[in-house]
N, C-alpha and C positions, 0 to 999 in steps of 0.2 A: 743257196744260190737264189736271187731274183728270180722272179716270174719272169722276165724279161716281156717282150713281144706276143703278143695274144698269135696262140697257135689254133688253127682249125680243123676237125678233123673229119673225112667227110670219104663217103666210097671210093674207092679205088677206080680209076676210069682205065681202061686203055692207053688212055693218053698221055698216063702216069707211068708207062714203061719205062721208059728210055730213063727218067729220073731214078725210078724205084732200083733200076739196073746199078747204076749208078753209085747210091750211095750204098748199096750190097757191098756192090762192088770195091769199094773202099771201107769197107767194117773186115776188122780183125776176126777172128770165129766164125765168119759168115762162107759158107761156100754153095757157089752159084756152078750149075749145073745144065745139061740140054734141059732139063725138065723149067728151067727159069727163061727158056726160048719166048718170044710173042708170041708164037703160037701156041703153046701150051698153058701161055696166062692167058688168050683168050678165053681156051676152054676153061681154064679155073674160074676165072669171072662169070662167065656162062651158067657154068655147073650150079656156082655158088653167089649168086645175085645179092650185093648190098654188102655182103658178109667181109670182105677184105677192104683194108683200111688205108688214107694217110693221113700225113700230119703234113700241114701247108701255113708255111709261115712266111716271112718275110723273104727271107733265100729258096724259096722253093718250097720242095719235098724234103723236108726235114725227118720224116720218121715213118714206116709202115709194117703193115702183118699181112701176112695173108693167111683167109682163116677158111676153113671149108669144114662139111660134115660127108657122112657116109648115111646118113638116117639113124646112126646109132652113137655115135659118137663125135667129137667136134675136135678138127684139128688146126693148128697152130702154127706157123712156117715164119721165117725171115720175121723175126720183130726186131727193128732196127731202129734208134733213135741217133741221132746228129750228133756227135761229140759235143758242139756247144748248145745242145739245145734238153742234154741231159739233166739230168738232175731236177726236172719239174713236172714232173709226172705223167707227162707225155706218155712213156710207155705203159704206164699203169693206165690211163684213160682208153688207150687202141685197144688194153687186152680186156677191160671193163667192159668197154662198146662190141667187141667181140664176144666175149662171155652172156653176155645182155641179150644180144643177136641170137645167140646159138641157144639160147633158153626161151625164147620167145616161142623156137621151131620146138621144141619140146624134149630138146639136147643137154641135159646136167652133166657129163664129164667129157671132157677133152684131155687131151693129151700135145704136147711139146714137144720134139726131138731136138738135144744140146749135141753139139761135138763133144768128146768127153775133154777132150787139150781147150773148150771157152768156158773157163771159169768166172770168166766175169757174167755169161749168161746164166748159169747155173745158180752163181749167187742174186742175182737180180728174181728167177725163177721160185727160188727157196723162201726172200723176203717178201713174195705175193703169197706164200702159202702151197704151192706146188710139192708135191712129194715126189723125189727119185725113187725110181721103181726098181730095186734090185731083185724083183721074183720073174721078170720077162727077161729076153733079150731079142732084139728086131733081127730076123732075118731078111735080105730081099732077093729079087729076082728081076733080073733085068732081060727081056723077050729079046731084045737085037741085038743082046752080045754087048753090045758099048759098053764101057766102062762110068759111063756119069750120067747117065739119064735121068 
C-alpha cells in the first residue's frame, strides 16, 4: 500500500475522547467498557502523562493506544488503526513510541490483552514479536458488582 498522507503522532489530549470513542467504537474486536467512560481516561491520562498515543491525519484520529505502567510493568490497551489508513505502519510506530516511553521510565516488559474471537489483533501482535502467554490466565474483580467496568 502507499504511504498515503503523512500521519502524526502526538499524545493523547482529553480532547481526543470523543474521536478515540469513536473509532473503538467502530473497530471489530474492540470492546469499549465504563472503564473507556471520560472520566476514567481522564484519570488514565493523569496517572500516565505523555504515554498514550494518536495518530492524526487528514480525517482526524485515525489510530490510538493507550499505554499506562504500574512501576513494574507497561500496559497496552485499544491499539486501533483506521481501516484505510492500515497497512503503513502506523500501528507499529504508536506501539514503538510507546515501548520507547515506557523504557525511558525504566519499564522493559509490557503486556497486551487480545479478545481471544480478534484474531486479526493477535496476528498483528505475533508479527511485532509478542509472545501468547499460555502459563497465566487473567482473573478480574469488579468492586460494584457491574458487569463491564
Amino acid at each position: 500500500m502507499p504511504p498515503g498522507p503523512m500521519v502524526q503522532v502526538r499524545p493523547m489530549a482529553i480532547s481526543d475522547h470523543a474521536a478515540v470513542l469513536e473509532l473503538l467504537s467502530g473497530t471489530p474486536g474492540v470492546t469499549l467498557r465504563a472503564a473507556d467512560s471520560l472520566e476514567a481516561t481522564v484519570r488514565y491520562l493523569e496517572r500516565n502523562p505523555g504515554l498514550s498515543l494518536v495518530a492524526v491525519g487528514e480525517a482526524g484520529v485515525v489510530g490510538c493506544v493507550l499505554c499506562g505502567h504500574d512501576g513494574r510493568r507497561g500496559y497496552l490497551q485499544h491499539l486501533v488503526v483506521a481501516p484505510d489508513y492500515r497497512g503503513r505502519g502506523i500501528g507499529r510506530r504508536l506501539v514503538g513510541r510507546c515501548l520507547g516511553a515506557l523504557a525511558a521510565l525504566g519499564i522493559q516488559k509490557s503486556h497486551v490483552d487480545v479478545l481471544v474471537t480478534n484474531t486479526g489483533a493477535q496476528a498483528f501482535w505475533a508479527k511485532l514479536g509478542w509472545q501468547k502467554r499460555d502459563d497465566i490466565h487473567r482473573f478480574s474483580f469488579i468492586s460494584s458488582g457491574g458487569p463491564d467496568a
